[in-house]
N, C-alpha and C positions, 0 to 999 in steps of 0.2 A: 223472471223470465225462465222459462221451460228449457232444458237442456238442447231441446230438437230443435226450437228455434234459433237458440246461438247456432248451435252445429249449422242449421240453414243461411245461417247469414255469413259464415265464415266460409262454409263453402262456394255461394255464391260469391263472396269479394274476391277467392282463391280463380276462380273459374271464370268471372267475365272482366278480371285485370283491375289492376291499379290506376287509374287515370287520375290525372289532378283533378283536383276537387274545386268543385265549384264554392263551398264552404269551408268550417271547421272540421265536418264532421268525419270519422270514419267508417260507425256503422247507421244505419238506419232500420228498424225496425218495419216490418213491413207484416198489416194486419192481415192473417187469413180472410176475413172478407172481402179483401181486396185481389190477392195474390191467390185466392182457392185452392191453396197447398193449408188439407185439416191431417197431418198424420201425427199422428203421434205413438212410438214404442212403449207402449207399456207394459210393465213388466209384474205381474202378480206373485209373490213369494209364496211359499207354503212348506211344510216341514220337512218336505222331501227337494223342495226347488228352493235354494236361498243361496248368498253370495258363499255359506260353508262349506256347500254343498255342489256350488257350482262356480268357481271362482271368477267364469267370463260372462257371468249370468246376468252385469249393466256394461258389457262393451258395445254393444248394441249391432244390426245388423249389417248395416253397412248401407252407404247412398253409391249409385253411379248415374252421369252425368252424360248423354251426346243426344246425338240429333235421332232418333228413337224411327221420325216420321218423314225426314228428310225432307225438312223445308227452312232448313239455314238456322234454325232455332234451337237451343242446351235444353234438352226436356229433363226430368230428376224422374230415377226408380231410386224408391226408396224400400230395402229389405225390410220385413216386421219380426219380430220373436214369436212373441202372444198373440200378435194382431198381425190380419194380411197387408200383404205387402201392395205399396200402389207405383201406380204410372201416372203422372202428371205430364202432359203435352204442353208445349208452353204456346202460349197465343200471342204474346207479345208485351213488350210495358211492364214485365214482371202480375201478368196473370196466366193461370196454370188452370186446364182441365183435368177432374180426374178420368180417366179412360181404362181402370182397371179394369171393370166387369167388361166392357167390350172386345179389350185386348185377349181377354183369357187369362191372365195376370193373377188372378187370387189367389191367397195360401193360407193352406192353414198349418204349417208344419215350421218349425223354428227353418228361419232364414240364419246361414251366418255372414254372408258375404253376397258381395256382388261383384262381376267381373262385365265389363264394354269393351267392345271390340268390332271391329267390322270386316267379319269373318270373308264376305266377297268386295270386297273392297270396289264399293260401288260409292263411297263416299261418304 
């Protein structure tokens, strides 16, 4: 399993609660072609870029998490390093549009962090 993926499933179970379970289970794996969340940080090293050299260079950008389009739904931005960063609108059922190019959203400059908030507290 891919780093980004646990991180997505963990943050998802942090984010939409703990409810009793219907099963055993606690995580379920849930296929991009299903959920349309394709990101993944990757990280290219080079002689001058490596963890020696950079010692926060796999901490990775950072995800944040609200209602982005304010229709009752957790959408995910997720920061990129190497790769821009995207906006995922969530549709429902655990399926996600990407909306970056539309948003204005793309980067191409190391992402470190992300911060949510709802600056005019419209909800």
């Amino acid at each position: 399993m891919k780093p980004i993926s646990l991180a997505l499933g963990l943050m998802c179970l942090l984010y939409f609660g703990c409810s009793p379970a219907h099963n055993d289970k606690l995580f379920e794996i849930v296929d991009p072609s299903y959920s349309g969340i394709r990101f993944e940080n990757l990280i290219t090293e080079s002689d001058s870029l490596n963890a020696l050299t950079f010692e926060y260079l796999y901490n990775g950008g950072g995800v944040g998490i609200g209602d982005f389009n304010n229709d009752g739904l957790p959408d995910i931005f997720f920061s990129g390093n190497m790769v821009s960063s995207k906006l995922y609108i969530n549709k429902g059922d655990f399926r996600f549009e990407d909306v970056t190019e539309r948003a204005n959203l793309a980067t191409s400059t190391w992402c470190t962090g992300v911060a949510v908030n709802d600056f005019n507290q419209d909800g």
